[in-house]
N, C-alpha and C positions, 0 to 999 in steps of 0.2 A: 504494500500500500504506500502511497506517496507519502512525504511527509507536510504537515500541516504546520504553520504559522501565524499562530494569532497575534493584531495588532493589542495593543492597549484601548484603542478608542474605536467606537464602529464605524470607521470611514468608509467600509462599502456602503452599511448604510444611508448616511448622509449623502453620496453618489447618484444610492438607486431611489432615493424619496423627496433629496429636494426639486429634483425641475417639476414634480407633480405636485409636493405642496406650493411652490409657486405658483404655480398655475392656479390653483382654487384660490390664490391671493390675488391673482389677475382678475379674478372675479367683483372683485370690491370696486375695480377702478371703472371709472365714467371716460376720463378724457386720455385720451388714444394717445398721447404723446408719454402719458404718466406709463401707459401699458408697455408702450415699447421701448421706455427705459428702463424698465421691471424687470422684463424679459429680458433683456441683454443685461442688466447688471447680475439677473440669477444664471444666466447663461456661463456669464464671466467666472463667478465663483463656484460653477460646477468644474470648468475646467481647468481653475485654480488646486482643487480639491482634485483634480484628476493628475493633472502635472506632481501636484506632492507625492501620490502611490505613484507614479512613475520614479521620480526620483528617488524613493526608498523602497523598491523593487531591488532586491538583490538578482543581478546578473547572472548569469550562468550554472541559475540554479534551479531542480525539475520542482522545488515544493510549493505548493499549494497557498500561500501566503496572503498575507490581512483576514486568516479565517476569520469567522462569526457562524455557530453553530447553533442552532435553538430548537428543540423538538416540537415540531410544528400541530401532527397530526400525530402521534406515535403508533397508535391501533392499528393506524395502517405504514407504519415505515416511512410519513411524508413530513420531511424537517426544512427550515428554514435555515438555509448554509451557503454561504459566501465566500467566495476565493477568489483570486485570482493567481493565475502563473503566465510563463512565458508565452503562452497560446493566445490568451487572452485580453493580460492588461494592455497591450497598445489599444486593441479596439477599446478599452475605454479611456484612453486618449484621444481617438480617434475621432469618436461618438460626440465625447464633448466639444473637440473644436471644429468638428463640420455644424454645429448645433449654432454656435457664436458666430458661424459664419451663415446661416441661415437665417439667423436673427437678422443682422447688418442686412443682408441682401431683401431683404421683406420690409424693412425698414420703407420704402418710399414706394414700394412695389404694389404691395400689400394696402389699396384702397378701401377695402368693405370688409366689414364682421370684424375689425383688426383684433380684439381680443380674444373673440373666438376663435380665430386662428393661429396666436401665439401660445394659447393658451394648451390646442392642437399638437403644436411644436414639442413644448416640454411634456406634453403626455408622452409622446413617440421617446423622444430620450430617455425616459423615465422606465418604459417597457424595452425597447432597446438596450439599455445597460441591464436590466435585469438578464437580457440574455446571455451576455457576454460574461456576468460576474454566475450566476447561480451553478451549483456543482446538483442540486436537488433535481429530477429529471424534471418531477410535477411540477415542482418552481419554477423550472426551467417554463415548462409545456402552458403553464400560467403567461407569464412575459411573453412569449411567441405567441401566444391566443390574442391577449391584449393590445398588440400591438395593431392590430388590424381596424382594431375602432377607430385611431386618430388616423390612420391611415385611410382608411373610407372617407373620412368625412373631408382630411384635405384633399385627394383627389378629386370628389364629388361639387364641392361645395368651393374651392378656388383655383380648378384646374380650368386652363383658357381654351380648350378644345370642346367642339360642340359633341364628341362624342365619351365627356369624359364621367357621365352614369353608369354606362354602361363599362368603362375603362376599370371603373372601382369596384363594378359589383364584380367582374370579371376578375381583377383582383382580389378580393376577398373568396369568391367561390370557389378559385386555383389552390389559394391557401388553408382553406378548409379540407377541402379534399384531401390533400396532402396530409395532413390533421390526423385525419382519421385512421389512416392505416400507420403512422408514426406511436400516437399512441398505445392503438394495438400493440407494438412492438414494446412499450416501454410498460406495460402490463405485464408482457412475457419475462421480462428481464426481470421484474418485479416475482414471478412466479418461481422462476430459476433459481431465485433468489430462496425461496420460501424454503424449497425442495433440501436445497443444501444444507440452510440456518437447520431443517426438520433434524436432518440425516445427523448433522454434528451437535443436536440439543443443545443449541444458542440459545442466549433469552432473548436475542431480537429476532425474529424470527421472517419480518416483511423490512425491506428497506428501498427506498428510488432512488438514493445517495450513491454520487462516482464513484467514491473510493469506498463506499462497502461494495457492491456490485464488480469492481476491477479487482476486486480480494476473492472473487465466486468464478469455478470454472465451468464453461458452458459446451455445449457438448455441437459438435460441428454443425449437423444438420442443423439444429435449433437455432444457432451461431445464422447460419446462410440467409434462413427462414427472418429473423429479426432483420437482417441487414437491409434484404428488400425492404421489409416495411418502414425501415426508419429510412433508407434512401427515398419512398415515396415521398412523405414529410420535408425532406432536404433537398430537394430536388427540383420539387414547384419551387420551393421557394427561391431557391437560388438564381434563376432558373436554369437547373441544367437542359440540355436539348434531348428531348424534342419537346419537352414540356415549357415549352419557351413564350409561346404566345400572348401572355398575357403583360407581357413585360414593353413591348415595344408602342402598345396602349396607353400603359399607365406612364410610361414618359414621355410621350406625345401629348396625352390631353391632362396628366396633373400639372400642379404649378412646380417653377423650379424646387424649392426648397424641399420638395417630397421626391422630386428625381435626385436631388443629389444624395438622399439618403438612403433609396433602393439602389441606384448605380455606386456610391460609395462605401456601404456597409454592406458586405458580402454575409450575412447570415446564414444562409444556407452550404456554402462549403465552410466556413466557419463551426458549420453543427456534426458534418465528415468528421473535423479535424478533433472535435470537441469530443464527439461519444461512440459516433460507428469505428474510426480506425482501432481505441483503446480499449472499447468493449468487448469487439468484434472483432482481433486479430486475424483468426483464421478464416474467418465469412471473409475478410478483405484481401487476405493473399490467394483466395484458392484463382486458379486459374480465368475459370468463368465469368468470375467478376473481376476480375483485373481486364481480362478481355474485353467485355459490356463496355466497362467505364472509360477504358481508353480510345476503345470505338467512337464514344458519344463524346467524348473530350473533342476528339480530332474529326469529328464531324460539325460540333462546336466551332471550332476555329474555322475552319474553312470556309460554312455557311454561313457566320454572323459576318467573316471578312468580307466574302464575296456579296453580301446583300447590302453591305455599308457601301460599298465599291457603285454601286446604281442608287442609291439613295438622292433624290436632290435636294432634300429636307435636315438639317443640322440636327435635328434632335432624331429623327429616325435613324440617321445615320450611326450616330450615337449609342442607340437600343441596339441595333446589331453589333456593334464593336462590342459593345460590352456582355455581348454573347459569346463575341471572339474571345475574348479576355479569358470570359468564365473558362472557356474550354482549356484553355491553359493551365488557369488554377486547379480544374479538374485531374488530368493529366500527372501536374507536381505531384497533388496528391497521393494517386493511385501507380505512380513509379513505385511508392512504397522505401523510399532510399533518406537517406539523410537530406543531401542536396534537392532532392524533390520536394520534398517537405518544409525545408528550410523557405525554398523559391518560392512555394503557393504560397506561404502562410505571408512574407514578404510581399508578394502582390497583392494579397486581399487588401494588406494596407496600402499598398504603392497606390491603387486605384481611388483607395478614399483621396486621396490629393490629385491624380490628374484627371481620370475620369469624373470626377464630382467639379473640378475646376471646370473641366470644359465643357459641363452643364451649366455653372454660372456663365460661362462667356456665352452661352448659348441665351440664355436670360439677359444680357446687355447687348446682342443684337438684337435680343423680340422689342425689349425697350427702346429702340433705336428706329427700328424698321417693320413693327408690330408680327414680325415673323419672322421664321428662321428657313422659310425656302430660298435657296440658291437664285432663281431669278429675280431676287429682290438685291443683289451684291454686286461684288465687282469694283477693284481698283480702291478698295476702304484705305490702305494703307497709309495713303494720302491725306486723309481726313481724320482720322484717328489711328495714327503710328502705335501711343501706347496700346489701346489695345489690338492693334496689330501683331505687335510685338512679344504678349503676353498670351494672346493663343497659339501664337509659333512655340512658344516653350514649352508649353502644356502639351500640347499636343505630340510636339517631338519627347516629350517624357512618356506618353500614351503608346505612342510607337517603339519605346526603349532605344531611345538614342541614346549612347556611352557619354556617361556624364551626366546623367539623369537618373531619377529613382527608378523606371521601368526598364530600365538597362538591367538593373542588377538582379531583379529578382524575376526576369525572364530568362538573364544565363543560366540563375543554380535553376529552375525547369529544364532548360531545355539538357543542360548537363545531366541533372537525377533522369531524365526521357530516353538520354542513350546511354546512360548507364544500364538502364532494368533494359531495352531494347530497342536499336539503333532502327528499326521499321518506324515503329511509332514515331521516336526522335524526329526520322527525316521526314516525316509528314506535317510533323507539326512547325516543322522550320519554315515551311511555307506562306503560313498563317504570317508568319511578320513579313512576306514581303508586300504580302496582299495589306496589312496594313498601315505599309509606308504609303503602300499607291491609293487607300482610302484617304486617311488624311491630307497627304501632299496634293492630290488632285482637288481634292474641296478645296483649302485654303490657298490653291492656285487662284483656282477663279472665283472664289468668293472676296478676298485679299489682294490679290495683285492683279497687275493688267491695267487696263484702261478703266476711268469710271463708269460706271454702271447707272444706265439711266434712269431706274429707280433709287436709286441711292438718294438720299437727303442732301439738298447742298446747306441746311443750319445741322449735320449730325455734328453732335460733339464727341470728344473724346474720356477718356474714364474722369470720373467721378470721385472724390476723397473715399467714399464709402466701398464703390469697386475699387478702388486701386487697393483699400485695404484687404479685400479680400485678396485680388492678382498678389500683391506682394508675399500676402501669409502663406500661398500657394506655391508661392514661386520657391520662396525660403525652404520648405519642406520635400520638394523634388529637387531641390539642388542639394539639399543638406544629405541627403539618403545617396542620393547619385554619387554624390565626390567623398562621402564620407558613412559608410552604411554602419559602421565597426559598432556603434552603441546601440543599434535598430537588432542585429545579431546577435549581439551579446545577451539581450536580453531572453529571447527564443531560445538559444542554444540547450540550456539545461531541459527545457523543456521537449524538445525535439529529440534528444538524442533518449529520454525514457521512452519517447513514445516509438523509439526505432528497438530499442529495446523488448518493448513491450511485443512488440510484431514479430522480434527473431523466437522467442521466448512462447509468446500465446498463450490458450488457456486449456487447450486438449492437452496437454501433459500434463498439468498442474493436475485436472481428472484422474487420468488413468492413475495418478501415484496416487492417490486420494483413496480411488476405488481399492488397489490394492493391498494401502495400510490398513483399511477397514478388513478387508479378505481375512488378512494377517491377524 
């Protein structure tokens, strides 16, 4: 079993409950301007309180740390536990400063319902962190349920597309879905659980908690059996392909601040990384599913590149890349290697900063040009250099140019890809050339060239409040790209148990079990 680290003070919890008691404080307020210094000043000291667990995160190490354990339900094995490790705590760096910049970016965006919609905001962070800190599965399954409420309603209620009802209920009903056979699976674990605690007359006897469940060995087929179901669950969500669809909807017709936080926070291979690969060893190496997964990884890559590549719409284009991406991170995953793993878990963050940026630059041309189709562009560079300038960066980070954050954590993929097998590898290398030529050709002719005769001749260029997002953005793919060393360090302990845990498994832990009993 890992080891656990309790803080002195419950800063998880103060993490996962102040942007929601804020919010019901957003309630009190009448005048919109009080609201939206509220919301960003609580935005602020959430990711104050988030920068502190990072900084006194020890490095290079696989335990469990700032626990908080409380027996929640006990009858039934369901406790209220908090952790985080190296898997986990960026995304709740991550969480909080896409949140601060969501705030800033709404800030003059954001005309109608302003408090109900900030208040929207820090619900989503609030169920959001919940995902990324809880070790409890139910806890877990709680946060991922919840999330979906504030998420309905920003999609429905301030997304700028005429078909974005239907974008949200689509969303919600993909993720329900998924729900359903997830849970299943976390019932069985639950039961496996029971079976064992029976056999060796424990007095806990039911538990949904990681590290009792990572202490229980599961016998293969049931192992396989779970995997499915909980890959259903992970999968919409994510969305891996071909369960894709409803993802290029809900970033087309929600508002930006709800696309940067489905395109930025990877939750769904996040939840692989989290409980199928460490639960589920052997369900993850066996052949079958290494083969599925890296199938649909590298059919991921190709079809999200290849459909970004015809898009003439910046935000559709967008939806598909970041189906490219996923398949990447898919892929890292299921190589099953150090480097593989190191690379995805490195992407899932690299994307909260370039992909989530260049949904905001996508939001300062709809501002700009009330849309983001191509035949509204052309020659901008001219008229607004800075932000010229700041989508070229983002973008070439998006593409993994050397010297950017998506440089680095697309080499350890595609290195852990031909490590485990040089087919898939060379398949998936192709995936980056399609999206140099995605990118580079939009902001050819969206960007450069002659001006475009829809173009605005009073458009301006960025903004204090953009610039401060461009710059926050800029700083954090540069900072990862020229210097990843403290981004790894923090992973590492963590990864390498979880490489561990995979050479190791939990079919032999069984068989000596069954045996001592024999005996």
């Amino acid at each position: 079993m890992l080891e656990e680290l309790a803080a002195g003070f419950p800063i998880l919890s103060c993490l996962l409950f102040l942007p929601v008691i804020g919010a019901a404080v957003l309630w009190l307020f009448e005048d919109e301007d009080m609201v939206r210094t509220s919301a960003l000043t609580i935005s602020l000291v959430e990711l104050a309180l988030a920068i502190f667990v990072l900084i006194r995160f020890i490095p290079e190490s696989a335990a469990m740390q700032f626990s908080e354990h409380v027996r929640w339900i006990p009858g039934l094995g369901i406790s209220y536990h908090l952790a985080v490790d190296g898997i986990s705590v960026l995304f709740v760096g991550l969480t909080a400063f896409l949140t601060v910049l969501v705030v800033i970016y709404s800030w003059d965006t954001i005309r109608q319902q302003v408090k109900l919609y900030m208040m929207c905001v820090l619900a989503l962070e609030t169920t959001t962190m919940g995902v990324f800190v809880s070790l409890d599965l139910i806890l877990f399954f709680v946060f991922w349920e919840l999330m979906l409420i504030p998420s309905y309603f920003l999609i429905k209620l301030w997304g700028g597309g005429v078909d974005r009802h239907y974008a949200a209920l689509k969303y919600v009903l993909y993720t329900l879905l998924g729900s359903v056979f997830m849970l299943v699976g976390i019932a069985l674990l639950n039961l496996n659980f029971h079976q064992w605690a029976v056999l060796r007359h424990t007095e806990q006897v039911y538990s949904f908690d990681l590290l009792d469940l990572l202490a229980v060995p599961i016998p293969l087929s049931q192992q396989i059996l779970i995997f499915w179901l909980m890959f259903m669950g992970f999968a919409f969500k994510a969305p891996v392909f071909p369960f894709h669809t409803w993802l290029p909807d809900a970033l087309l017709e929600g508002p930006i601040g709800m696309a940067v936080v489905l395109a930025g926070l990877k939750l769904g291979t996040f939840g692989f990384m989290r409980f199928s690969i460490p639960l589920l060893p052997d369900a993850s190496k066996s052949q079958t599913v290494v083969a599925v997964l890296m199938c649909l990884g590298i059919a991921a890559i190709l079809y999200g590149a290849i459909m970004a590549l015809i898009q003439p719409d910046f935000r559709r284009l967008l939806a598909f890349s970041s189906i490219s991406h996923l398949g990447f991170i898919v892929i890292g995953l299921f190589a099953l290697n150090y480097q593989g793993l190191q690379g995805s878990l490195l992407t899932m963050i690299n994307l909260g900063f370039s992909t989530a940026g260049l949904f905001f630059i996508a939001g300062f041309l709809y501002s700009r040009q009330q849309t983001t189709h191509l035949s509204a562009f052309g020659g901008m560079a001219k008229q607004v250099p800075l932000l010229a300038s700041y989508f070229l960066l983002i973008g070439l980070a998006s593409i993994g140019l050397p010297g950017t954050n998506g440089f680095v954590g697309e080499f350890l993929i595609l290195l852990g890809t031909f490590k485990a097998n040089w087919v898939y590898g060379a398949f998936a290398v192709t995936g980056v050339v399609f999206g140099a030529a995605y990118f580079l050709w939009y902001y050819e002719r969206a960007i450069l060239g002659p001006l475009g005769k829809a173009v605005k001749s009073t458009m301006v260029d960025l903004q204090l409040r953009e610039m401060i997002i461009a710059v926050s953005l800029s700083v954090m793919i540069l900072w990862i790209g020229l210097y990843p060393s403290p981004f790894l360090r923090i992973m590492n302990g963590s990864i390498q148990a979880l490489v561990d845990r995979l050479d190791h498994g939990t079919v032999a832990s069984l068989t000596d079990s069954v045996q001592r009993q024999d005996h």
